[in-house]
VMD Tcl script that draws the C-alpha trace (Angstrom):
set ca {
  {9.33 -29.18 16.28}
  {9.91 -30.38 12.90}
  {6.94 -29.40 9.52}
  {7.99 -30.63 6.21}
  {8.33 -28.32 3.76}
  {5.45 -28.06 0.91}
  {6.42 -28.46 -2.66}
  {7.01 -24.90 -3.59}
  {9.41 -24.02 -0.48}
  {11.71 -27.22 -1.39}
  {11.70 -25.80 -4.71}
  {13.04 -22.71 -3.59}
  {16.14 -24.26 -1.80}
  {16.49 -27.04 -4.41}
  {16.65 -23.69 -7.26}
  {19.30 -22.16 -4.81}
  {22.91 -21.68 -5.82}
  {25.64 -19.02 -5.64}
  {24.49 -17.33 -8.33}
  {21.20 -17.29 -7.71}
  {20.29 -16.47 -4.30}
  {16.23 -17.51 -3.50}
  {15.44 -14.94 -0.63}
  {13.19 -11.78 -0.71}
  {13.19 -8.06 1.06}
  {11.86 -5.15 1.92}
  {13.77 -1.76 2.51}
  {11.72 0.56 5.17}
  {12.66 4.39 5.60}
  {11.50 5.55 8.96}
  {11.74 9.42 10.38}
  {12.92 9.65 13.83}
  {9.98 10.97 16.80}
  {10.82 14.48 17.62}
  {13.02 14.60 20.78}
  {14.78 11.63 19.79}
  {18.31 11.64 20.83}
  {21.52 10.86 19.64}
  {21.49 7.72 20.70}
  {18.20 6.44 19.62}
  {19.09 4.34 16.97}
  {21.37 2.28 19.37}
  {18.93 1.92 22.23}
  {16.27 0.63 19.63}
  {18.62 -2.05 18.46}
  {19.25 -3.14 22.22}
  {15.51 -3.28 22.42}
  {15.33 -5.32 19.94}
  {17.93 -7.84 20.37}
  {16.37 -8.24 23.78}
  {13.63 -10.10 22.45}
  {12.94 -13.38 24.25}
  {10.08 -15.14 22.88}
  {10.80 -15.46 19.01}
  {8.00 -16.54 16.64}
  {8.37 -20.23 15.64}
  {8.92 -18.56 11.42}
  {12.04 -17.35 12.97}
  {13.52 -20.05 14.75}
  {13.43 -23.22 11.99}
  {15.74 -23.94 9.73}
  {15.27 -26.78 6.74}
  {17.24 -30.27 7.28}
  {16.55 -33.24 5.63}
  {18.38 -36.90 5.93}
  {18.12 -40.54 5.76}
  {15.83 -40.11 8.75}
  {13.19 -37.84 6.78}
  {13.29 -40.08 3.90}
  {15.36 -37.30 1.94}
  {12.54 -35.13 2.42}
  {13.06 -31.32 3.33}
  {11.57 -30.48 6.82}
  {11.64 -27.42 8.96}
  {13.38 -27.90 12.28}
  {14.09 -25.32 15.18}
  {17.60 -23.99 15.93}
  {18.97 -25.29 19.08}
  {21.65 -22.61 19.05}
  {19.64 -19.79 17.92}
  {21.99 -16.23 18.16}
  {19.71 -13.03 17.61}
  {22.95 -11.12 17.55}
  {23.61 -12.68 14.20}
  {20.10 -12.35 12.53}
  {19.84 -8.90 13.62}
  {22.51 -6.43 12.98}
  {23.23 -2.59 13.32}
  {24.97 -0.45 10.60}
  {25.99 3.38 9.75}
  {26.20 3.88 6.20}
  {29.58 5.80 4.64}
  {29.36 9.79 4.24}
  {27.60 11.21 2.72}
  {24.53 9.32 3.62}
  {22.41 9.53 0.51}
  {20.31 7.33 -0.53}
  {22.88 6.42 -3.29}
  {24.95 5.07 -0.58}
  {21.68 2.89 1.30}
  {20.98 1.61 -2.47}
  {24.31 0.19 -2.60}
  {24.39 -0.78 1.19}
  {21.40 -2.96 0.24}
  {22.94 -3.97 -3.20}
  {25.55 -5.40 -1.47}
  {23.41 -7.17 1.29}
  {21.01 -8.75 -0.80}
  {23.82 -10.60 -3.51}
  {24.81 -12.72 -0.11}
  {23.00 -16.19 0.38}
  {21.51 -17.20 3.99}
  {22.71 -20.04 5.46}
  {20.62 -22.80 5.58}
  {21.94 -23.96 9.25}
  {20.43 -21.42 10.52}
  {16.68 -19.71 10.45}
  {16.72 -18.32 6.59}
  {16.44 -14.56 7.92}
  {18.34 -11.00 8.64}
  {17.22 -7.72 9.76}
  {19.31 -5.00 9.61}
  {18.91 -1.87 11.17}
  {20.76 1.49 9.48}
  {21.42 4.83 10.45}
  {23.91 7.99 8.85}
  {21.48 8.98 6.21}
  {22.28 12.56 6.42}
  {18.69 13.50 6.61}
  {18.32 11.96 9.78}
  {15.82 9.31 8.46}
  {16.23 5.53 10.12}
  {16.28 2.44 7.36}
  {15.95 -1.26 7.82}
  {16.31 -3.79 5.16}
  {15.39 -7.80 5.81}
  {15.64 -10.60 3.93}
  {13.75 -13.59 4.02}
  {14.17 -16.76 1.91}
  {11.33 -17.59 -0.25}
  {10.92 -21.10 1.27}
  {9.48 -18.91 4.21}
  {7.18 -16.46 2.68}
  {5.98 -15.32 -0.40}
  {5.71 -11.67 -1.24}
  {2.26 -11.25 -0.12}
  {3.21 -12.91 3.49}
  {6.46 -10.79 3.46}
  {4.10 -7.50 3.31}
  {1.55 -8.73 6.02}
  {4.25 -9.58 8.23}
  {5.57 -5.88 7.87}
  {1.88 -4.52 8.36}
  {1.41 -7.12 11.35}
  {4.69 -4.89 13.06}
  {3.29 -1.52 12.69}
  {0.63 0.92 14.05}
  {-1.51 3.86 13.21}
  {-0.60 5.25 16.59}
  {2.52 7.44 16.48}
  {2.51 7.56 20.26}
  {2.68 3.72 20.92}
  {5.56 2.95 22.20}
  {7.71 -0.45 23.52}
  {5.94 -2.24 20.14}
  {7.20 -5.64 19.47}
  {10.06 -6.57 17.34}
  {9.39 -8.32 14.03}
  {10.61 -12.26 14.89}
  {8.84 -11.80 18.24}
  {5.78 -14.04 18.87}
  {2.47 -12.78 19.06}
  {-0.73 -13.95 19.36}
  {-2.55 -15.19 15.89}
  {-6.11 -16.39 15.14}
  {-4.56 -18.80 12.96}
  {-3.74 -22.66 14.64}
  {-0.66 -22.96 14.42}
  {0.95 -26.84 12.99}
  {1.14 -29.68 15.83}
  {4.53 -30.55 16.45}
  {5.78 -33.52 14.54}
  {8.39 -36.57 14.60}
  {10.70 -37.20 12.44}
  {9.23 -40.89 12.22}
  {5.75 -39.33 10.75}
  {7.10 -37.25 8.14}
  {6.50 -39.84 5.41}
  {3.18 -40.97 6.64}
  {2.17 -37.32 6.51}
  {3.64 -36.56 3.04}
  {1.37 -40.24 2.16}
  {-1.94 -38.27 3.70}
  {-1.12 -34.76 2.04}
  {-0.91 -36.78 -1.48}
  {-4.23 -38.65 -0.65}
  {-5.74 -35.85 0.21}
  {-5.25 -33.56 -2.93}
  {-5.77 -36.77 -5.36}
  {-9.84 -35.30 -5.60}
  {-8.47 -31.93 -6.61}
  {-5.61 -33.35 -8.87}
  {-8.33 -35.61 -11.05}
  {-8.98 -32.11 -13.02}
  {-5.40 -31.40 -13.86}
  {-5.81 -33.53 -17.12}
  {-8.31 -30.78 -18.37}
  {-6.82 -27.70 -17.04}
  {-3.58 -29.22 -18.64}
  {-5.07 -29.34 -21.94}
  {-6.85 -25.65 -21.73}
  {-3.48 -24.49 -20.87}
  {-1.60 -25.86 -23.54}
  {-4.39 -24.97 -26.14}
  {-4.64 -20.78 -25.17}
  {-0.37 -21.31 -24.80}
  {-0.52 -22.48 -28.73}
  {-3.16 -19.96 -29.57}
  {-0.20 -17.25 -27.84}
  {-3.87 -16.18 -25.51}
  {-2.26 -15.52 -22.12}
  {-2.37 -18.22 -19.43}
  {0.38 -19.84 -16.93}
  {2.40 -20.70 -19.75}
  {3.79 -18.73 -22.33}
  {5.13 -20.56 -25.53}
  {6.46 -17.01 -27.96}
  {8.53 -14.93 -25.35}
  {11.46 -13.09 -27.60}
  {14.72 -13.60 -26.48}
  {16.07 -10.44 -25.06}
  {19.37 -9.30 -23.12}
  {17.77 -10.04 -19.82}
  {17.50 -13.93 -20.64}
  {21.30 -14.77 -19.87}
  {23.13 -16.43 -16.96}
  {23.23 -14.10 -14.11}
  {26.20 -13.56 -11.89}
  {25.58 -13.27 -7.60}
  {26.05 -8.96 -7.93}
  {22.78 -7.57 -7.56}
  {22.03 -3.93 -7.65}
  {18.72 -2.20 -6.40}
  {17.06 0.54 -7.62}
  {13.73 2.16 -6.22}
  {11.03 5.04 -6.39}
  {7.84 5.92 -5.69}
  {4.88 7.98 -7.36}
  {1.43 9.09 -5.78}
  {-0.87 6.35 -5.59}
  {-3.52 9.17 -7.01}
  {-1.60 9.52 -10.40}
  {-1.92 5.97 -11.45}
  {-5.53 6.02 -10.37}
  {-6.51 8.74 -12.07}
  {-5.21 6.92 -14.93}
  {-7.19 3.83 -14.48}
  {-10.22 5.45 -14.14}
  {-10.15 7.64 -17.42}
  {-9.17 3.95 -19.42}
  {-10.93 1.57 -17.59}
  {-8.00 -0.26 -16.53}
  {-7.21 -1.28 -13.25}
  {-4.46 -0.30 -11.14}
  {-2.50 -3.04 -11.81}
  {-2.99 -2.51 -15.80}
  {-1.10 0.94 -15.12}
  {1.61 -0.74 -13.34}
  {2.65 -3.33 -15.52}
  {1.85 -0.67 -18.80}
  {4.77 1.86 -17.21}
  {6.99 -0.93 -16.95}
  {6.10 -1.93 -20.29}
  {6.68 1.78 -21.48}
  {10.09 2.09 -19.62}
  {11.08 -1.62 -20.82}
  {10.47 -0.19 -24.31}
  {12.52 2.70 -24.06}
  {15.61 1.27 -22.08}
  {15.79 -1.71 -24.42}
  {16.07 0.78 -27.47}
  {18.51 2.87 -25.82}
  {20.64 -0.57 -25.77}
  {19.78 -1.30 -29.47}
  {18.33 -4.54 -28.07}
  {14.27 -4.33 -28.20}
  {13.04 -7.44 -29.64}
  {10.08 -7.12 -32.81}
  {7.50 -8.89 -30.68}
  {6.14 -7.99 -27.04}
  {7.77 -8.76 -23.74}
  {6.26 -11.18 -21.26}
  {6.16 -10.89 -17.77}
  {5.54 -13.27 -15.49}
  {3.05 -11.58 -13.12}
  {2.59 -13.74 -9.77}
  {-1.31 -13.96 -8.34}
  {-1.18 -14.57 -4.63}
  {-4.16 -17.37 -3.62}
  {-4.19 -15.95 0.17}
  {-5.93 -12.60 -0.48}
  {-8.75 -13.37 2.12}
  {-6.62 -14.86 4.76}
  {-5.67 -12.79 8.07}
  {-3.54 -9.85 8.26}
  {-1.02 -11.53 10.61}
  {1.26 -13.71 9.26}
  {1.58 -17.21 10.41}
  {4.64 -18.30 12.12}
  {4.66 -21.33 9.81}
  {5.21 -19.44 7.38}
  {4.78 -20.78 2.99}
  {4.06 -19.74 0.02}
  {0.62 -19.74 -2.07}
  {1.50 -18.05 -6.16}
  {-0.01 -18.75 -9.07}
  {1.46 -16.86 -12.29}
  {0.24 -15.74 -15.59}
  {2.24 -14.66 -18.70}
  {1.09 -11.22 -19.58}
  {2.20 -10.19 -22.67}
  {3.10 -6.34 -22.36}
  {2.91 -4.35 -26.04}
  {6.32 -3.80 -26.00}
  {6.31 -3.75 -29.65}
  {4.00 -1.11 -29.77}
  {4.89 2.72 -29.86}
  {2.13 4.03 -28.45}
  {1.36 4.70 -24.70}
  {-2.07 4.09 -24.77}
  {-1.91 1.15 -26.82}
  {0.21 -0.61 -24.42}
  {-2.08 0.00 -22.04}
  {-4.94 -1.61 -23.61}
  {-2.86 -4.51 -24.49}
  {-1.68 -4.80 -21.38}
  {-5.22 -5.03 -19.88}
  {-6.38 -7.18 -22.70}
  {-4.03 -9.62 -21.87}
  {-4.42 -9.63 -18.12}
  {-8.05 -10.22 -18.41}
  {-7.28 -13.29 -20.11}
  {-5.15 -14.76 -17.82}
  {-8.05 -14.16 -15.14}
  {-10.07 -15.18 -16.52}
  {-8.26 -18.61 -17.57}
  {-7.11 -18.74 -13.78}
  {-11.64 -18.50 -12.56}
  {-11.93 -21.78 -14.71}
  {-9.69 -23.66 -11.89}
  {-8.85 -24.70 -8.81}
  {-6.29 -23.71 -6.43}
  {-4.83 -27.28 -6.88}
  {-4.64 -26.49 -10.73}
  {-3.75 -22.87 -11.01}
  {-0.26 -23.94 -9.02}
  {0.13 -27.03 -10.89}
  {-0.60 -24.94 -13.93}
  {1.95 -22.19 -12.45}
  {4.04 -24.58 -11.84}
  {4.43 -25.75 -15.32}
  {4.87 -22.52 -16.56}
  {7.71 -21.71 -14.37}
  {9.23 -25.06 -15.16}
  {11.63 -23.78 -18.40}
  {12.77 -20.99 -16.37}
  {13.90 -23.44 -13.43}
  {15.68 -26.48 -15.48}
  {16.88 -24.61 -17.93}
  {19.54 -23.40 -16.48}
  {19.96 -26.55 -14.07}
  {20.37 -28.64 -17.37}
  {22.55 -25.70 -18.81}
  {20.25 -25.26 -21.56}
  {19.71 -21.35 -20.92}
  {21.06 -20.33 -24.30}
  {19.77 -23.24 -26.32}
  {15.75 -22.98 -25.56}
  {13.36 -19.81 -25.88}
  {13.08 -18.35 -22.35}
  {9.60 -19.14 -21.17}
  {9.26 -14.96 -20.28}
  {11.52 -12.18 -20.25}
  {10.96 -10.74 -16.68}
  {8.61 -10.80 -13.37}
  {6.66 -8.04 -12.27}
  {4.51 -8.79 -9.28}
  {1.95 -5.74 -7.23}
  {1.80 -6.33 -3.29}
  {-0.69 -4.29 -1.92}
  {0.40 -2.70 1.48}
  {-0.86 -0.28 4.33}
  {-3.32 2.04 3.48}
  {-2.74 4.97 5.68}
  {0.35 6.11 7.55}
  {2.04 3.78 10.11}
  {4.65 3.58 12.85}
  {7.40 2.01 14.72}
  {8.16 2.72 18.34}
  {7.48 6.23 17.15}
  {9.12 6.38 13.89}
  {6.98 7.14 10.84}
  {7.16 5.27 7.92}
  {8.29 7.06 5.02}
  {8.21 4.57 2.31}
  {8.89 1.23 1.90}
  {10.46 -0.84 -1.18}
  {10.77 -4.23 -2.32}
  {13.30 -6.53 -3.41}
  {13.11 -9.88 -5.07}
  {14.65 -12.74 -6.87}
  {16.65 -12.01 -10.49}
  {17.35 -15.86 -11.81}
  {19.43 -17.28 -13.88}
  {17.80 -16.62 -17.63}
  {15.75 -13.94 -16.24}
  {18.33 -11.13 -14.83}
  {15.70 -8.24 -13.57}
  {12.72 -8.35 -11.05}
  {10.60 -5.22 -11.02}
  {8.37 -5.92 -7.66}
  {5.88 -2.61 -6.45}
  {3.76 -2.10 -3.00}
  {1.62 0.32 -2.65}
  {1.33 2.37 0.85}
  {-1.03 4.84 2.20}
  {-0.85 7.61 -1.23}
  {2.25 6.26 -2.91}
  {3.02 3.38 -5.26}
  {6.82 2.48 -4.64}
  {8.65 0.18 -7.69}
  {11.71 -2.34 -6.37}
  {14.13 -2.84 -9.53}
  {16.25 -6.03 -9.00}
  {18.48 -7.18 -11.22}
  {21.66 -8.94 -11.78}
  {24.33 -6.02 -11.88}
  {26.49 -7.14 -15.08}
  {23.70 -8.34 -16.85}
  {21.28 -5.69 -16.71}
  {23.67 -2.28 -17.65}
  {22.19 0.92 -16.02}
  {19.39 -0.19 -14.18}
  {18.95 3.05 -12.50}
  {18.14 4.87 -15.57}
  {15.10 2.64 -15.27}
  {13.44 4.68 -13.13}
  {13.91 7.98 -15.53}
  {11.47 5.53 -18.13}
  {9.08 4.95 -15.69}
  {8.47 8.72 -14.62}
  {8.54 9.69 -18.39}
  {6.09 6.55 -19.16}
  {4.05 7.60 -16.46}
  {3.80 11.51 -18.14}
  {3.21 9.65 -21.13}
  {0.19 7.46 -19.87}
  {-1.42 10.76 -18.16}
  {-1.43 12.08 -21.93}
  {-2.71 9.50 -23.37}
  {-5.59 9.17 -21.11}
  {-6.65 13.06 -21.60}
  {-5.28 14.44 -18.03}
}
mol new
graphics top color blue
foreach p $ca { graphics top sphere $p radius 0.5 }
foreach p [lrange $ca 0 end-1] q [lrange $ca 1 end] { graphics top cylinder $p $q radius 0.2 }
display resetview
């Protein structure tokens, strides 16, 4: 079958280079079912390679040529080979987590081939604990982060005794229609409807253009973001990556909202503020005026649970600015909240048509700046991206395993070295650092700032 690919997951592979890597993942820490025995890591693997019927998200790879007009499409892999997508490793001794960080470092700085389906699961054992990990990664023309985490809820159960439960490519059932197949002949006929068909929605770009622009001048948060400092994590990035990731209990942060009158998210982007502040004058290198963060806002909240084997993405963005500048915990709170309540509430005044062709704009310095190798001669339109997933609610399992935790990891690009990306599941909120490893010095201590930042919040809210 052959889709073409929508304008934000051609983006993705046209952004793509060596350095710069466009896929996403998730790291999952599983405990073993009692009884298990020595060899159940190995038998799960051959379970899972055994899969016959793969979900159609799994088998396409993009193609384009003279015969698609030049136009990306999807198209299925004739000589699909589970035995590369899916792989088993042990890590070194001694099997801490250390050692899985790096493991996953060093897996996620590699690019995915774009002959074959843009996808890798690996399955890991030799923590010394016993515990089971897999990582997968997923290229961003796929899925966006939101689709990433309902295809890892769609996998799991709430029943620790189910047993012989489906591998994640597999194919299973959906409410969802999928795409008719397509010819190759169609694909610009179809790309002539889509256009027609958005050209109502797109007659109110003009406007939302212009409200943009005039909150962006007025520095009021919106998709764009016109007084972003320049700061150490706005340089070329190299292909290294190195991950970093913790979790705190989901009742903490809460607690915290509540006694402000913040939101959840508010908290989350105010202890990265707080630990931004403090790494960045540990470096000597914190600018005078706030951070911005890019902070994506997924437009699929109220679709089904189970992802679609055609995968896509949906993202709008706003720029939040973060209080950096200020010293005070609760203060960057408050501005943190002020500011996000802005950007909603310039994001209610449009369409879904507008908010990504707004979004779109606003992530448009970050993209050809460094593919016109102007990086260090224009302001960087933000300074880093911190997006909230919201995941399971309660405990789950797989094939018996219980899911300890499970942590994200995203896209560092070139001008904007570090990712911070956080999911939240059943009572704890877990925070994905991603960075690029030679630009971003240290970027375990990271996690230090957000505990203390998190103390810090607490005291500032009277608990």
């Amino acid at each position: 079958m052959v889709h073409p690919l929508d304008p934000t997951a051609a983006g993705f592979l046209l952004a793509e280079k060596r350095r710069m890597p466009m896929h996403v993942g998730g790291l999952q820490l599983f405990s073993k079912p009692e009884g298990a025995g020595r060899n159940f890591v190995r038998e799960l693997y051959t379970q899972l390679i055994e899969s016959e019927d793969i979900a159609p998200l799994f088998l396409k790879h993009p193609y384009r040529s003279v015969r698609t007009a030049g136009q990306w499409v999807w198209v299925d892999d004739d000589d699909f080979d589970i035995e590369y997508h899916v792989r088993h490793s042990a890590l070194p001794k001694p099997g801490r987590v250390r050692e899985l960080l790096e493991l996953c470092s060093r897996l996620h700085s590699t690019r995915l081939a774009t002959e074959r389906p843009l996808w890798e699961w690996h399955l890991i054992e030799g923590l010394r604990d016993g515990r089971v990990a897999m990582y997968c990664k997923l290229h961003h023309s796929l899925v966006d982060g939101v689709a990433a985490m309902r295809l890892l809820q769609s996998i799991l159960s709430s029943d620790p005794d189910r047993m012989g439960m489906p591998a994640p490519w597999e194919n299973r059932p959906s409410k969802a229609r999928e795409r008719s197949e397509t010819n190759l002949s169609d694909i610009p006929q179809q790309a002539m409807q889509s256009a027609l068909a958005m050209a109502s929605e797109a007659a109110g770009l003009p406007g939302a253009l212009v409200k943009t622009l005039n909150r962006s001048v007025r520095n009021e948060t919106s998709a764009l973001a016109l007084y972003a400092p320049r700061t150490i994590l706005n340089q070329p990035i190299t292909a290294a990556r190195r991950f970093a990731a913790q979790d705190w209990p989901l009742e903490r942060l809460q607690r915290i909202g509540k006694a402000t009158g913040t939101t959840l998210n508010d908290v989350v982007l105010a202890m990265c503020s707080g630990a931004m502040r403090t790494y960045l004058l540990e470096l000597d290198a914190l600018p005078d005026t706030t951070l911005v963060s890019m902070v994506p806002v997924g437009l699929k909240a109220k679709e089904s649970h189970v992802a679609s084997s055609s995968g896509g993405n949906a993202v709008g963005a706003v720029m939040v600015k973060l209080g950096t500048d200020l010293p005070d915990a609760g203060d960057r709170l408050q501005a943190v909240h002020v500011s996000m309540a802005d950007g909603k509430r310039a994001l209610a005044q449009m369409t879904p048509v507008q908010i990504l062709a707004m979004s779109a704009l606003g992530q448009a310095p970050a993209i050809l700046g460094p593919m016109l190798k102007m990086s260090g001669l224009v302001k960087p339109p933000y300074n880093l991206i911190i997006s909230n997933v919201p995941g399971p609610r309660t405990t789950q399992y797989f094939n018996g395993m219980r899911l300890e935790g499970t942590y994200p990891l995203s896209i560092p690009i070139d001008g904007m070295a570090l990712n911070i990306t956080c999911n939240s599941y059943a009572d704890q909120m877990a925070f994905g650092l991603t960075g690029c490893r030679r630009t971003v010095p240290h970027l375990q201590r990271l996690l230090t700032h957000l505990d203390s930042e998190l103390d810090a919040l607490e005291l500032a809210a009277g608990i």
